[in-house]
MIPA-976747 format. One record per residue (C-alpha): z, y, x. Coordinates in steps of 0.05 Angstrom, whole numbers, plus 5000, padded with zeros to 4 digits. Layout:
ZYX/...
% end
This chain:
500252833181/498153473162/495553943223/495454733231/490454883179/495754593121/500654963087/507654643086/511955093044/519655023037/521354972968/527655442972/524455943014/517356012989/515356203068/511155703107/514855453161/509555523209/508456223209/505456403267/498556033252/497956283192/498557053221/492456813258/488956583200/489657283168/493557013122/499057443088/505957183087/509657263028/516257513036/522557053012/525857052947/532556822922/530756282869/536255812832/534155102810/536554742756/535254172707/537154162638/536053542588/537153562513/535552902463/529452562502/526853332532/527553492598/526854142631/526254432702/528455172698/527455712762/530156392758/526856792816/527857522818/523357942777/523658342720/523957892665/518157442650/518356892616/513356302642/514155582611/508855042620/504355682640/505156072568/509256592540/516656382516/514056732445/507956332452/510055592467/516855702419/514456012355/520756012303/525156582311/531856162306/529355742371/528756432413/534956612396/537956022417/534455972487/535656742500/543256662484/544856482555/541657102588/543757562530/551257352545/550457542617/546158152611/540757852656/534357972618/530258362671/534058102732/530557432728/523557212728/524456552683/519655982708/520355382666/516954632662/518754222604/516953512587/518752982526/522553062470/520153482409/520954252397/527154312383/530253902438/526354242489/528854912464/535954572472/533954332548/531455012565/537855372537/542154842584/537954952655/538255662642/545055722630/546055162698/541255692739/544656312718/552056042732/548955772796/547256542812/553056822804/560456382793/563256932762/559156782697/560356082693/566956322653/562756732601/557056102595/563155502590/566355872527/559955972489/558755252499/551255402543/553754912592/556054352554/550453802548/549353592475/549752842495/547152632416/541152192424/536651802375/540151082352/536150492375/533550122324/536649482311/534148722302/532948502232/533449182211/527749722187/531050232235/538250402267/542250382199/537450232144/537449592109/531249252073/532849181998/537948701977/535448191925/540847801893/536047181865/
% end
């Protein structure tokens, strides 16, 4: 059970939700900010996306978007979301992403971004739907199969 001295902090509101003891500590409250969650999943990636307000930063796994996504085709294809909605510097972009390779992150990051942003504001989900940001790319890897090398592949047929 945690007592005074431990923060417990709302994870919509960013604001302790005892606030009095910590205005006795001396510690500063920071004040609330809108924030939209969402999850986006491409191949075997996964990505957590929150758009707080901000000016337009770009924060994924704690590096730069130009940083952790190095081929230009990839940031065009993540920034296509915001560029359709003119939201660049409305949004502070806060981003975790786990499994999958490159370029299915890039495609899980495009799809929570595009799920946050529509979240923010209904009116865009109209602009996002046609463009296709919000349809999942449900294409996965085939499993390999039994008796097989891999999914289709067959070993070499040898007549005698």
């Amino acid at each position: 059970m945690p007592g005074i001295n431990t923060p417990i902090w709302r994870r919509t509101l960013r604001m302790p939700i005892n606030c009095a003891a910590f205005l006795r500590q001396g510690v500063e409250v920071v004040e609330s900010k809108t924030e939209y969650c969402a999850t986006g999943r491409r191949k075997n990636a996964v990505c957590r996306v929150r758009l707080v307000q901000g000016s337009g930063k770009w924060n994924i796994d704690g590096r730069n978007l130009k940083d952790y996504f190095h081929a230009e085709a990839l940031l065009h294809y993540i920034e296509q979301p915001i560029k359709l909605t003119n939201m660049g510097d409305k949004y502070d972009v806060i981003a975790n992403l786990s499994g999958g390779g490159i370029s299915g992150q890039a495609g899980a990051l495009r799809h929570a971004l595009a799920r946050a942003l529509s979240s923010s504001d209904k009116s865009l989900r109209e602009v996002l739907k046609s463009s296709g940001c919000l349809t999942r790319d449900s294409r996965m890897k085939e499993r390999k199969k039994p008796g097989r090398p891999g999914a289709r592949k067959r070993f070499q047929f040898s007549k005698r």
